[in-house]
PQR file of N, CA, C, O and H, with PARSE charges and radii, in Angstrom:
ATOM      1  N   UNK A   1     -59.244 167.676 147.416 -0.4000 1.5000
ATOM      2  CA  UNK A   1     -60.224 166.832 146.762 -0.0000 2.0000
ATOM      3  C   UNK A   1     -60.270 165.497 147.474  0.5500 1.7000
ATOM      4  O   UNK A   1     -59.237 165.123 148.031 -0.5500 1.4000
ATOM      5  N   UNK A   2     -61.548 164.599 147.525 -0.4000 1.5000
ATOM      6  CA  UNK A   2     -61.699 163.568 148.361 -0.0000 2.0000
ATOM      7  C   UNK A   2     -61.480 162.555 147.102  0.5500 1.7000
ATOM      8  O   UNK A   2     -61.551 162.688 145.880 -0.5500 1.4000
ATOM      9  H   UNK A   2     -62.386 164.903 147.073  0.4000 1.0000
ATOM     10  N   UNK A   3     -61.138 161.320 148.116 -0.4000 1.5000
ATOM     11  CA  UNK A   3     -60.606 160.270 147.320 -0.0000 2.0000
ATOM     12  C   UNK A   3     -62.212 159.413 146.639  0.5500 1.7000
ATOM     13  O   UNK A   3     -63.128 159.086 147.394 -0.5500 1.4000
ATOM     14  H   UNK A   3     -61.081 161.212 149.108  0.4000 1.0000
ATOM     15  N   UNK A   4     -62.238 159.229 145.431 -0.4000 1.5000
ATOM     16  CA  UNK A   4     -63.296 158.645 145.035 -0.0000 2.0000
ATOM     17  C   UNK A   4     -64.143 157.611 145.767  0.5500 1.7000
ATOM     18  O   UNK A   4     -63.508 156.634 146.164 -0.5500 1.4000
ATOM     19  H   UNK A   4     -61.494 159.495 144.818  0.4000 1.0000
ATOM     20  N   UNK A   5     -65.673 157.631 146.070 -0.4000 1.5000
ATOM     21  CA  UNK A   5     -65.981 156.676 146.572 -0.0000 2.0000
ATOM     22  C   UNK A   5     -65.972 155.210 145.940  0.5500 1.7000
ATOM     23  O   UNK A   5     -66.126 154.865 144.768 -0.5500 1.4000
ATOM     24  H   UNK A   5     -66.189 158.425 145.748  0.4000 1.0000
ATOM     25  N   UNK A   6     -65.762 154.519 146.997 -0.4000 1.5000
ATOM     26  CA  UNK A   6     -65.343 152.590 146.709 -0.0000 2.0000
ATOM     27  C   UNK A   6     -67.171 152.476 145.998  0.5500 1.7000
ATOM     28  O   UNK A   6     -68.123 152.990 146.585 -0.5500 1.4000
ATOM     29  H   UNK A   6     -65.637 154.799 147.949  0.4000 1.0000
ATOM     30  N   UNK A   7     -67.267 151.894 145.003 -0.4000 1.5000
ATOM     31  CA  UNK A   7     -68.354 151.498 144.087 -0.0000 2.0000
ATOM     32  C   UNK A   7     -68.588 149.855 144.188  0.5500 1.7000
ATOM     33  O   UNK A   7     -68.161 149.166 143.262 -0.5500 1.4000
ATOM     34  H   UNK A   7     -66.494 151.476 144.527  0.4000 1.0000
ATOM     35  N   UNK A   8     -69.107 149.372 145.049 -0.4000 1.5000
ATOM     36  CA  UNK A   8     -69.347 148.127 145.303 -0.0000 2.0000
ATOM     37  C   UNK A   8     -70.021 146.986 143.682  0.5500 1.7000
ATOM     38  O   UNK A   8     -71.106 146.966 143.100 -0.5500 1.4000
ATOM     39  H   UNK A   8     -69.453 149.931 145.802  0.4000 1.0000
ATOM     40  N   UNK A   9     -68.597 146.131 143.462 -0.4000 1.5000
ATOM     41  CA  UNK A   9     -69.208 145.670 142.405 -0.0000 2.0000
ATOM     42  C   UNK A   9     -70.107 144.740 142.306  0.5500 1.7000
ATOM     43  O   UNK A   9     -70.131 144.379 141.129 -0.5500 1.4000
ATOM     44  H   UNK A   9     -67.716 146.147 143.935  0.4000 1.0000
ATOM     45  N   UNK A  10     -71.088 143.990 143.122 -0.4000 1.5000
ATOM     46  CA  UNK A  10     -71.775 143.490 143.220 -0.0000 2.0000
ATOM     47  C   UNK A  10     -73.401 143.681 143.195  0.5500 1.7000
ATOM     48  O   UNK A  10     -74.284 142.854 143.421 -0.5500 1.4000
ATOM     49  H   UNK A  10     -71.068 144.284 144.077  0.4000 1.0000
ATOM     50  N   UNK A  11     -73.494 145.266 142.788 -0.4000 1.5000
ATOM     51  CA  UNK A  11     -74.608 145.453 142.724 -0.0000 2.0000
ATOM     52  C   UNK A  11     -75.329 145.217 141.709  0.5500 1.7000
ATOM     53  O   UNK A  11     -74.878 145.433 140.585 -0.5500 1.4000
ATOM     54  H   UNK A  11     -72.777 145.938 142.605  0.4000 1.0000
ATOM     55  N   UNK A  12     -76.776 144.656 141.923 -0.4000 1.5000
ATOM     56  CA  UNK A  12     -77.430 144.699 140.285 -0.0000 2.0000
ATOM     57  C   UNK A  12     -77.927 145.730 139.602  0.5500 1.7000
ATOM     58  O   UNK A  12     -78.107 146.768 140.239 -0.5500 1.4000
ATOM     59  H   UNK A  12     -77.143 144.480 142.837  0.4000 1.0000
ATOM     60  N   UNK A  13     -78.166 145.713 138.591 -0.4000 1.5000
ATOM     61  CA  UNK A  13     -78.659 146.871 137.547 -0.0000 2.0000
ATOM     62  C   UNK A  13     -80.098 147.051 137.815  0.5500 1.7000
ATOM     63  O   UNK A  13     -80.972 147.585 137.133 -0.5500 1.4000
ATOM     64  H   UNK A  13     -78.020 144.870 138.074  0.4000 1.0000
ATOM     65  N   UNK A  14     -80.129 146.591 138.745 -0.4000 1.5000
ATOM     66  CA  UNK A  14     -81.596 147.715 139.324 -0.0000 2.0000
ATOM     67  C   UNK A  14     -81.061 148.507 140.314  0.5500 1.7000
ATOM     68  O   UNK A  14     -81.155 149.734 140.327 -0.5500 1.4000
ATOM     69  H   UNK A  14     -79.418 146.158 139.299  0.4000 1.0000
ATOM     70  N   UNK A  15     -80.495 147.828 141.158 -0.4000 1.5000
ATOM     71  CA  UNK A  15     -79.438 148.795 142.690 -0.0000 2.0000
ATOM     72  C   UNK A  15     -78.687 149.855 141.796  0.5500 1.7000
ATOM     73  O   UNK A  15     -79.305 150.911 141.930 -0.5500 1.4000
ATOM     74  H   UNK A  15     -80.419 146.831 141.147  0.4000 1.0000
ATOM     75  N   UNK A  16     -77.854 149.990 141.130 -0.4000 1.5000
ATOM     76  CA  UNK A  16     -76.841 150.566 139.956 -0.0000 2.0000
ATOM     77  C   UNK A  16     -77.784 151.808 139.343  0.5500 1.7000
ATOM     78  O   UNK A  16     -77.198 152.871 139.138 -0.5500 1.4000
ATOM     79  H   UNK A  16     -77.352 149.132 141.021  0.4000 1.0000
ATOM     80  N   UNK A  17     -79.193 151.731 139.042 -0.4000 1.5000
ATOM     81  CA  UNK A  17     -80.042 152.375 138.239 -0.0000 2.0000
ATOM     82  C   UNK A  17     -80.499 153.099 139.378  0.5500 1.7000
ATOM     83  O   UNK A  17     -80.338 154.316 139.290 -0.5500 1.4000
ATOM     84  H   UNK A  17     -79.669 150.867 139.208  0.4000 1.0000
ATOM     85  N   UNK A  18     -81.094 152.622 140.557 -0.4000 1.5000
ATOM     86  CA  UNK A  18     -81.604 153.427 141.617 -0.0000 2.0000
ATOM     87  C   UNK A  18     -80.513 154.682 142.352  0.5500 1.7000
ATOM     88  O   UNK A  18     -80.781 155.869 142.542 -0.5500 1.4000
ATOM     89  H   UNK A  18     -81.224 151.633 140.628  0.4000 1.0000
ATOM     90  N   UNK A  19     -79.484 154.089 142.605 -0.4000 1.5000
ATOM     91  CA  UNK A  19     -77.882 155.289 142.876 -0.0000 2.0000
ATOM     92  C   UNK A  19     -78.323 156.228 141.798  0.5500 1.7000
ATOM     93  O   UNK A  19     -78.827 157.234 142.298 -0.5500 1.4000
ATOM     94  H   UNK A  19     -79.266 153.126 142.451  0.4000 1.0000
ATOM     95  N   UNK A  20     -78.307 156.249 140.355 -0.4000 1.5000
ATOM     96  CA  UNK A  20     -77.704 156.511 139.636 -0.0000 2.0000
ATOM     97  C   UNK A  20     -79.310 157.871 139.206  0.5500 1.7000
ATOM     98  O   UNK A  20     -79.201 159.045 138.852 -0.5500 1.4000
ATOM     99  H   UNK A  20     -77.898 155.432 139.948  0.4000 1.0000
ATOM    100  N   UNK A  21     -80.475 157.133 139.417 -0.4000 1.5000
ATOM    101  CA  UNK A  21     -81.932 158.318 139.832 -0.0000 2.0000
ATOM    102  C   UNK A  21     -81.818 159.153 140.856  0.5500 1.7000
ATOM    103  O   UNK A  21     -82.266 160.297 140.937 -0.5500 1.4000
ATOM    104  H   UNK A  21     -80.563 156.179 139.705  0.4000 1.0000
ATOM    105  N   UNK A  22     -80.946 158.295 141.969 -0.4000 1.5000
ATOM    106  CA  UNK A  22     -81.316 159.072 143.324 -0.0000 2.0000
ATOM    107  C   UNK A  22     -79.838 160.679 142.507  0.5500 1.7000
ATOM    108  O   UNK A  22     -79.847 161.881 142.241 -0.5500 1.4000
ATOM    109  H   UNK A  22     -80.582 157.366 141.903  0.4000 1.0000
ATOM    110  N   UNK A  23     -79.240 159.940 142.487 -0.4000 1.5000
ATOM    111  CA  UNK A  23     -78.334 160.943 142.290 -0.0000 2.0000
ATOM    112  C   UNK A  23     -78.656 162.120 141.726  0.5500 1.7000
ATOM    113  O   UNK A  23     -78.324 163.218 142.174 -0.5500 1.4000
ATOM    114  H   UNK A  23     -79.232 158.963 142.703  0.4000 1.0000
ATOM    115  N   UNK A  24     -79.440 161.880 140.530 -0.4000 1.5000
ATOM    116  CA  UNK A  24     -79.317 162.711 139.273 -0.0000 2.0000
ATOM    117  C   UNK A  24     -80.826 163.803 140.190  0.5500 1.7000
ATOM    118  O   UNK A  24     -81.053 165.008 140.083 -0.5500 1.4000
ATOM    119  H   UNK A  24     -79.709 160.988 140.167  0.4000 1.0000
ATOM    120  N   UNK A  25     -81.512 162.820 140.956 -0.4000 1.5000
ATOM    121  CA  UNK A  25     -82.273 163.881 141.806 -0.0000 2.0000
ATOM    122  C   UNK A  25     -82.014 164.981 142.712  0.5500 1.7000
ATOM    123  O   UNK A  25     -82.530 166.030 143.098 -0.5500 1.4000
ATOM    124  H   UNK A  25     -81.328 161.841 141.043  0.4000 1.0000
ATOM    125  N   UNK A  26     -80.928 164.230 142.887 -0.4000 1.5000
ATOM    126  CA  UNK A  26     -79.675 165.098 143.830 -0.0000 2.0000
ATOM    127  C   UNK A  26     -79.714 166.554 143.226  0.5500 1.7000
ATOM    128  O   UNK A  26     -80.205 167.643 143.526 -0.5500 1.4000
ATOM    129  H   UNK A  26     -80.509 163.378 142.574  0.4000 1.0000
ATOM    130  N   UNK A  27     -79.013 166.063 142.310 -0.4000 1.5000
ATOM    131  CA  UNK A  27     -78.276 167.412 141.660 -0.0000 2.0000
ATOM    132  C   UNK A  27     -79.340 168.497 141.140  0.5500 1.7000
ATOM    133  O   UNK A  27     -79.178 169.715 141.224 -0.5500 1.4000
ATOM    134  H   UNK A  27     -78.614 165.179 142.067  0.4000 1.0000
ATOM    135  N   UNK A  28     -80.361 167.902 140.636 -0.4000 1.5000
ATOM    136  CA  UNK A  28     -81.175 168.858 140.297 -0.0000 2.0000
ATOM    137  C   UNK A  28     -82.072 169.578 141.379  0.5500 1.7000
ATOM    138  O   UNK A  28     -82.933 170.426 141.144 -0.5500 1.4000
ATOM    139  H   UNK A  28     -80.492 166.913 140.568  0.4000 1.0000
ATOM    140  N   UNK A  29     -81.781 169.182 142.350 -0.4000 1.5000
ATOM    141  CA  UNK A  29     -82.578 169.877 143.884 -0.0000 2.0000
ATOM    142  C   UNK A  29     -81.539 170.720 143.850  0.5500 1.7000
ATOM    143  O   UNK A  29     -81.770 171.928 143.920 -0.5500 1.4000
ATOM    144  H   UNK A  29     -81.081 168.493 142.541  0.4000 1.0000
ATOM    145  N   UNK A  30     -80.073 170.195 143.726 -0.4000 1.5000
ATOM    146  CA  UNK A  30     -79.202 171.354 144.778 -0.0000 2.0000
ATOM    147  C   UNK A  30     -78.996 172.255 143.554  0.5500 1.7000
ATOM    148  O   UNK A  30     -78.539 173.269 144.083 -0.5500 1.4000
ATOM    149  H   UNK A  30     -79.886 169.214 143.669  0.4000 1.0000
ATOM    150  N   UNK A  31     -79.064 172.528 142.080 -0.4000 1.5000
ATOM    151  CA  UNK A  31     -79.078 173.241 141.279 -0.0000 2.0000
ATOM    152  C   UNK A  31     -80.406 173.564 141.320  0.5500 1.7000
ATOM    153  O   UNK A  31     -80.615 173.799 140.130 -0.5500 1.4000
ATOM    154  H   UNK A  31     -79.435 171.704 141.650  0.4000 1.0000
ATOM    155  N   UNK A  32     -81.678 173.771 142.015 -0.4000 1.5000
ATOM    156  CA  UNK A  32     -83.210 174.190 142.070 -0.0000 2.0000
ATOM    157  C   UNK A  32     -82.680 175.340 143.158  0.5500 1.7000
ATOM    158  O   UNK A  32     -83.030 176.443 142.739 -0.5500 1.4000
ATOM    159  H   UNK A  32     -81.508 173.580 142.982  0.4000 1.0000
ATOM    160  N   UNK A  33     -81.987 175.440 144.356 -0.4000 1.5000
ATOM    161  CA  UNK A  33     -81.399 175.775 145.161 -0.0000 2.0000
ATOM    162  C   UNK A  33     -80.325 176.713 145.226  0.5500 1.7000
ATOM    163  O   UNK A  33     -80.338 177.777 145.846 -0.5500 1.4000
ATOM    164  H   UNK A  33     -81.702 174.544 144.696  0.4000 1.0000
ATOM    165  N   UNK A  34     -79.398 176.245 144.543 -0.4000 1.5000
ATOM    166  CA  UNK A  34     -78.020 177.180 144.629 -0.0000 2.0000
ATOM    167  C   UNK A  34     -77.486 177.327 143.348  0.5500 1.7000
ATOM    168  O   UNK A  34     -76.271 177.507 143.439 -0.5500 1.4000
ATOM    169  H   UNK A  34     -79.388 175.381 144.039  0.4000 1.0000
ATOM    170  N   UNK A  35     -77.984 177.326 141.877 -0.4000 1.5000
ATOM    171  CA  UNK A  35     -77.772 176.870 140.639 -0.0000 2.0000
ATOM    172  C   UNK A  35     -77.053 178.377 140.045  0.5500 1.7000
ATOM    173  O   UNK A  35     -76.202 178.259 139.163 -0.5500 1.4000
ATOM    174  H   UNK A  35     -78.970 177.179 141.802  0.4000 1.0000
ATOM    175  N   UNK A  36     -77.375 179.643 140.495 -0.4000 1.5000
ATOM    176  CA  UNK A  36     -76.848 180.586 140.209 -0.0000 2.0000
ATOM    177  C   UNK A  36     -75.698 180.972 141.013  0.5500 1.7000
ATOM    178  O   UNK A  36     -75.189 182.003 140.573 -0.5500 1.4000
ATOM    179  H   UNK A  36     -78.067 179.739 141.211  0.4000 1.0000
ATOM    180  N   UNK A  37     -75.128 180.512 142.011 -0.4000 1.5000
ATOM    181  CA  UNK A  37     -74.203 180.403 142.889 -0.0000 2.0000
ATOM    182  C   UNK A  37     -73.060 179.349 142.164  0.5500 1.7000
ATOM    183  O   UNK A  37     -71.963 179.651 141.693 -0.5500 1.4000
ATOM    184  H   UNK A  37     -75.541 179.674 142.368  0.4000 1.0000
ATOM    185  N   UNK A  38     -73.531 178.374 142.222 -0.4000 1.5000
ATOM    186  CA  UNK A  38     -72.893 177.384 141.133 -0.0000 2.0000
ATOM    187  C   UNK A  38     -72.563 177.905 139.642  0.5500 1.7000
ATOM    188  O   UNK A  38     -71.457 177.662 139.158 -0.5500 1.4000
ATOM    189  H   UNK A  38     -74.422 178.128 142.605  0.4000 1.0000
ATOM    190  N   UNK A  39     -73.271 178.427 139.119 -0.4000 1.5000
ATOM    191  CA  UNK A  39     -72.660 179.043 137.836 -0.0000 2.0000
ATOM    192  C   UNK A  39     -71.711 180.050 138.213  0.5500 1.7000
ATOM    193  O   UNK A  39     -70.573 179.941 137.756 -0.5500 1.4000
ATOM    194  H   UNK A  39     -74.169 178.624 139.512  0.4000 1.0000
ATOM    195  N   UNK A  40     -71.989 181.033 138.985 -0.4000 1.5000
ATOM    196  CA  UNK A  40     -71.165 182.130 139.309 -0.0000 2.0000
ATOM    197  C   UNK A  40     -69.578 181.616 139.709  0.5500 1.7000
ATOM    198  O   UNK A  40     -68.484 182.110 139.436 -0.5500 1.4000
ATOM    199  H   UNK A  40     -72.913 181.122 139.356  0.4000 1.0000
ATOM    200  N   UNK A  41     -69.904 180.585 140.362 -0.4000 1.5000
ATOM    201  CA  UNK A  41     -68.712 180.292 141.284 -0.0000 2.0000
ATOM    202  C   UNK A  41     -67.765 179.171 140.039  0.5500 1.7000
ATOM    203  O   UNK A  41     -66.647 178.743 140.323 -0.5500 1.4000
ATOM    204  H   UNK A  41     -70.793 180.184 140.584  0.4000 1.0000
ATOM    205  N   UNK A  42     -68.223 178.955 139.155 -0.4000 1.5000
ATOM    206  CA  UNK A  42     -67.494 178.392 138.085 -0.0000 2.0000
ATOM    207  C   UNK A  42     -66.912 179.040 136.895  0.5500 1.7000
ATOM    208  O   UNK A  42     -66.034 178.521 136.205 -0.5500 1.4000
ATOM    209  H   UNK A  42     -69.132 179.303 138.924  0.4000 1.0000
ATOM    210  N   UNK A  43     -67.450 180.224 136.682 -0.4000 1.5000
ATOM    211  CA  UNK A  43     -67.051 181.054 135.704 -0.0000 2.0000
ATOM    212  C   UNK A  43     -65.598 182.061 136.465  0.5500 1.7000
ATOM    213  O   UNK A  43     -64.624 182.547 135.891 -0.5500 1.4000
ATOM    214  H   UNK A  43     -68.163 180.645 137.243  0.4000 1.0000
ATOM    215  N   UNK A  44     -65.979 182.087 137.936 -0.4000 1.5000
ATOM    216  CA  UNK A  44     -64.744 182.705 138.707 -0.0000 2.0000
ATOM    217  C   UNK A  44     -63.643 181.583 138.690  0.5500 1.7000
ATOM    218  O   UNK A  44     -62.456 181.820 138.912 -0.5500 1.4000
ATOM    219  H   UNK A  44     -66.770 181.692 138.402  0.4000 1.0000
ATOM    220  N   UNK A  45     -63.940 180.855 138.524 -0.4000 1.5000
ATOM    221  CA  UNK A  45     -63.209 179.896 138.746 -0.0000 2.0000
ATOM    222  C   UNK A  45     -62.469 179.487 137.156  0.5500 1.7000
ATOM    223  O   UNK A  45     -61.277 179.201 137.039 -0.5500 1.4000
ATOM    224  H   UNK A  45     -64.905 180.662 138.343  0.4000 1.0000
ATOM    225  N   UNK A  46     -63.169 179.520 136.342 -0.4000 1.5000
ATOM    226  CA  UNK A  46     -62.551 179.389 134.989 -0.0000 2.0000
ATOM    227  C   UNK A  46     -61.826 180.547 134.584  0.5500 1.7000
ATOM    228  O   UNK A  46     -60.738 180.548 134.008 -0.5500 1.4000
ATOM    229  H   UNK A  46     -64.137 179.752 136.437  0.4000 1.0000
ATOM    230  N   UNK A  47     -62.652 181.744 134.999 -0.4000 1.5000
ATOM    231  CA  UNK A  47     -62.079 183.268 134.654 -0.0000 2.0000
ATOM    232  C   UNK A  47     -60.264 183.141 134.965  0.5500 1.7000
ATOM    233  O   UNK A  47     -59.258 183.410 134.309 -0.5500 1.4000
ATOM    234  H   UNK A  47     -63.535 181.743 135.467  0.4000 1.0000
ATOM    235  N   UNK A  48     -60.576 182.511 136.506 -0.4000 1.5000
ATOM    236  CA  UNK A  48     -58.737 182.215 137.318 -0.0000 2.0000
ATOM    237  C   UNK A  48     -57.858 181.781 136.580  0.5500 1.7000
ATOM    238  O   UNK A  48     -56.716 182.213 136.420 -0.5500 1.4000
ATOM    239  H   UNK A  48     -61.394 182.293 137.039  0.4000 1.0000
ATOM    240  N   UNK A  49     -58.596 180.512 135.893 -0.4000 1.5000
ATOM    241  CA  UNK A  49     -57.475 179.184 135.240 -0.0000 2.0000
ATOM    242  C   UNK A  49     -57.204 179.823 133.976  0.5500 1.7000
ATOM    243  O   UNK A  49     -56.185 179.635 133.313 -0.5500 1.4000
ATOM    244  H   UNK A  49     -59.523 180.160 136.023  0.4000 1.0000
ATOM    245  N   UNK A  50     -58.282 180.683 133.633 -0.4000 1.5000
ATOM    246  CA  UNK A  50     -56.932 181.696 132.369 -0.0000 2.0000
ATOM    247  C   UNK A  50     -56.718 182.644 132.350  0.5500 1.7000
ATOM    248  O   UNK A  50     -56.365 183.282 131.358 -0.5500 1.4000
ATOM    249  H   UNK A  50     -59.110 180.835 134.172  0.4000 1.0000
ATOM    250  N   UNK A  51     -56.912 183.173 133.810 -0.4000 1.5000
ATOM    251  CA  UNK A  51     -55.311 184.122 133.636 -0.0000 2.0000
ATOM    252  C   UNK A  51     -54.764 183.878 134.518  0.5500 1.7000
ATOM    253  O   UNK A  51     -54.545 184.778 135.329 -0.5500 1.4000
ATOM    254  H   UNK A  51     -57.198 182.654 134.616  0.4000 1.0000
ATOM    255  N   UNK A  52     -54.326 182.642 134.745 -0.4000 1.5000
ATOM    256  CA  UNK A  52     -53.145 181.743 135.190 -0.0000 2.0000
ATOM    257  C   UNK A  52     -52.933 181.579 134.008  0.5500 1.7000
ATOM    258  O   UNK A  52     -52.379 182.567 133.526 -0.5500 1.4000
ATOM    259  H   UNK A  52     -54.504 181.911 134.086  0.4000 1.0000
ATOM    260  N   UNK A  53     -53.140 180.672 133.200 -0.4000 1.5000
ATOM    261  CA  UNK A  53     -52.623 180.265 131.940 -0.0000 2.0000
ATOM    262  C   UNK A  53     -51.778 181.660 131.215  0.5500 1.7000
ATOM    263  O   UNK A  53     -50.658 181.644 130.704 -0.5500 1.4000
ATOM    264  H   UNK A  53     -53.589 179.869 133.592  0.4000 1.0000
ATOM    265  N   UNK A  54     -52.680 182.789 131.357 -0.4000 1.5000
ATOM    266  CA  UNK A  54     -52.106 183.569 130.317 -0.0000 2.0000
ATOM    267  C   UNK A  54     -50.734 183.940 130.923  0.5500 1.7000
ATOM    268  O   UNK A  54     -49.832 184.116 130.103 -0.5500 1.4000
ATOM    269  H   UNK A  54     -53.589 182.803 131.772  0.4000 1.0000
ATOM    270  N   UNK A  55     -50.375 184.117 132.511 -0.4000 1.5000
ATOM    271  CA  UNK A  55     -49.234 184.592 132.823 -0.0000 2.0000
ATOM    272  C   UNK A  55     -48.336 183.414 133.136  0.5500 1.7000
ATOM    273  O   UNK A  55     -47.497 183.542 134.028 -0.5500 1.4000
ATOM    274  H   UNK A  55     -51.107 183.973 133.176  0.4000 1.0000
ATOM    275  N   UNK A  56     -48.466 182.108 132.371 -0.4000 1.5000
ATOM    276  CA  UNK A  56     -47.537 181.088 132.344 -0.0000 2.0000
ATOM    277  C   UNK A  56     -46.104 181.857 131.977  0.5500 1.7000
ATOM    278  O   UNK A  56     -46.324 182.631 131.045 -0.5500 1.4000
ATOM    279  H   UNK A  56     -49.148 182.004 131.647  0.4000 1.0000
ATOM    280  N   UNK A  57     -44.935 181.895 132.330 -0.4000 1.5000
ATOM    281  CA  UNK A  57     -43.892 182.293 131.609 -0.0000 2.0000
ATOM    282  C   UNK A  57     -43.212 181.895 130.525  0.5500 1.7000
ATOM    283  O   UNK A  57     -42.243 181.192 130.813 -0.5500 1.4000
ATOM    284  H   UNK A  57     -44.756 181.267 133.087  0.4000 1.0000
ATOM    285  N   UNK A  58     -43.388 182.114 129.266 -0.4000 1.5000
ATOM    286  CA  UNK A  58     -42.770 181.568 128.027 -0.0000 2.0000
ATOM    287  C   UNK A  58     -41.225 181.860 127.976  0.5500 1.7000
ATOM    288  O   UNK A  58     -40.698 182.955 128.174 -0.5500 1.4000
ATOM    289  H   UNK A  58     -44.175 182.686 129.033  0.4000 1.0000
ATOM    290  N   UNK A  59     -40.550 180.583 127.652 -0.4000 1.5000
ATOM    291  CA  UNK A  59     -39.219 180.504 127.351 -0.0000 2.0000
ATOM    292  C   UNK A  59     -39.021 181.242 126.259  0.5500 1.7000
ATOM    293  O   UNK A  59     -39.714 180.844 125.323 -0.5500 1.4000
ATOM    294  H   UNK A  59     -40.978 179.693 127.491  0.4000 1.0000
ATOM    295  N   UNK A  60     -38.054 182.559 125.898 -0.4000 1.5000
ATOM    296  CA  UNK A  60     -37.814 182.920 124.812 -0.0000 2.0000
ATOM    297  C   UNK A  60     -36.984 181.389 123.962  0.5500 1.7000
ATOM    298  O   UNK A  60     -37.436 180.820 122.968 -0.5500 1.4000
ATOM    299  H   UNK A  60     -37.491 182.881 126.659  0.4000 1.0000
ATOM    300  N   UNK A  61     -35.661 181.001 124.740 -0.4000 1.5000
ATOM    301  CA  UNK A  61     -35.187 179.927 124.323 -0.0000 2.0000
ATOM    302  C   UNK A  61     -34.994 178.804 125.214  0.5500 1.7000
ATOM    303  O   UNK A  61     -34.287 178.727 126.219 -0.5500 1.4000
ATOM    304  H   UNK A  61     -35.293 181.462 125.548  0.4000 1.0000
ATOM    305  N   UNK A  62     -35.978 177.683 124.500 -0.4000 1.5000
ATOM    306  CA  UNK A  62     -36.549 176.808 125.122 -0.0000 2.0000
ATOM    307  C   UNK A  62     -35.575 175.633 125.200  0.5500 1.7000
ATOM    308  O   UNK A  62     -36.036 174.701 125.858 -0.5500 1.4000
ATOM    309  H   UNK A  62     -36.552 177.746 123.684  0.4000 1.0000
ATOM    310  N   UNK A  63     -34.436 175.441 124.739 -0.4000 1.5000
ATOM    311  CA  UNK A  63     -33.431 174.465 124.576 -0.0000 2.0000
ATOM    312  C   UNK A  63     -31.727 175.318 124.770  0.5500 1.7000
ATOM    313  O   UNK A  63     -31.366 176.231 124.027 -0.5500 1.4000
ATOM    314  H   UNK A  63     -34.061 176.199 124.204  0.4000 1.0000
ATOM    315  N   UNK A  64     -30.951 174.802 125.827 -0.4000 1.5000
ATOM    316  CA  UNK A  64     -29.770 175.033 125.536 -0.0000 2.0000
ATOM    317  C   UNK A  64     -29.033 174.123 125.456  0.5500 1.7000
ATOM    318  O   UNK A  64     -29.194 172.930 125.714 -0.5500 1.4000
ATOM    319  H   UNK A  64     -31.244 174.060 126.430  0.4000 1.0000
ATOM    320  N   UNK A  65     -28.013 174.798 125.011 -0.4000 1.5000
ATOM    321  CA  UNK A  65     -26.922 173.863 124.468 -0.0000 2.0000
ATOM    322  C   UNK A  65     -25.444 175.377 124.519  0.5500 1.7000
ATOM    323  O   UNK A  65     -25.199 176.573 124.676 -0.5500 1.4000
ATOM    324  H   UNK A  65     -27.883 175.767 124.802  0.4000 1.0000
ATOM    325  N   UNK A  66     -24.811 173.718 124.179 -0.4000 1.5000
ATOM    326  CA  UNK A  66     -23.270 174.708 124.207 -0.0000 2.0000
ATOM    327  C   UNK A  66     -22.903 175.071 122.834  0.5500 1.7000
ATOM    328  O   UNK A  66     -21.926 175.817 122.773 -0.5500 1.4000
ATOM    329  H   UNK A  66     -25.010 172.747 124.051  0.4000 1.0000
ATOM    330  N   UNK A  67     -23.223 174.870 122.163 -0.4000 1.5000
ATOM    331  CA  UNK A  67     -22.566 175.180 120.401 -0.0000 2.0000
ATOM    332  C   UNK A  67     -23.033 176.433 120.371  0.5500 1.7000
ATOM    333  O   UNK A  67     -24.030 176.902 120.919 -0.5500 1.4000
ATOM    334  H   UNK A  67     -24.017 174.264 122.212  0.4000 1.0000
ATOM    335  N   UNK A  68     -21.963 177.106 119.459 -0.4000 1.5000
ATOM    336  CA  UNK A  68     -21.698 178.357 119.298 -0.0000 2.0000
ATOM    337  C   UNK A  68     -23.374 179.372 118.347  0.5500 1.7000
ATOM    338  O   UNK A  68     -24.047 180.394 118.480 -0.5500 1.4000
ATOM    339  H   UNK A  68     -21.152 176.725 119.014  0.4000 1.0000
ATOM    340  N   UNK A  69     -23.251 178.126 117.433 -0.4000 1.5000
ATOM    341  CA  UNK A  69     -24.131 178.531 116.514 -0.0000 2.0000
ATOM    342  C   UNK A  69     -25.957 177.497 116.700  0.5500 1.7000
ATOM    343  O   UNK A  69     -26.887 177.743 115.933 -0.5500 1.4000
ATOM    344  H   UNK A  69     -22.704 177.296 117.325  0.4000 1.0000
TER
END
């Protein structure tokens, strides 16, 4: 993953608003484009993260100690 881009704080809330159109134009071109690829490729991707999760290994006993009882 890339390190977040530096967000220059000096911009005004018209500069701030224009990023923030251009962007959102962005996304909806490249989801006009590849939007079923993008879904696909996220549901594989979620499908993964649980069943990873499900084969986490559970501690039968989650604390030891030395006492008998």
């Amino acid at each position: 993953m890339y390190p977040p881009p530096m967000i220059p704080y000096d911009w005004s809330p018209e500069q701030a608003l224009a990023v923030v159109d251009w962007l959102e134009m962005l996304c909806e071109g490249i989801y006009e484009i590849h939007g079923l690829a993008i879904a696909e490729a996220r549901e594989q991707a979620y499908q993964e993260q649980l069943r990873d999760e499900r084969q986490l290994p559970l501690p039968l006993f989650p604390f030891y100690n030395d006492d008998p009882f």
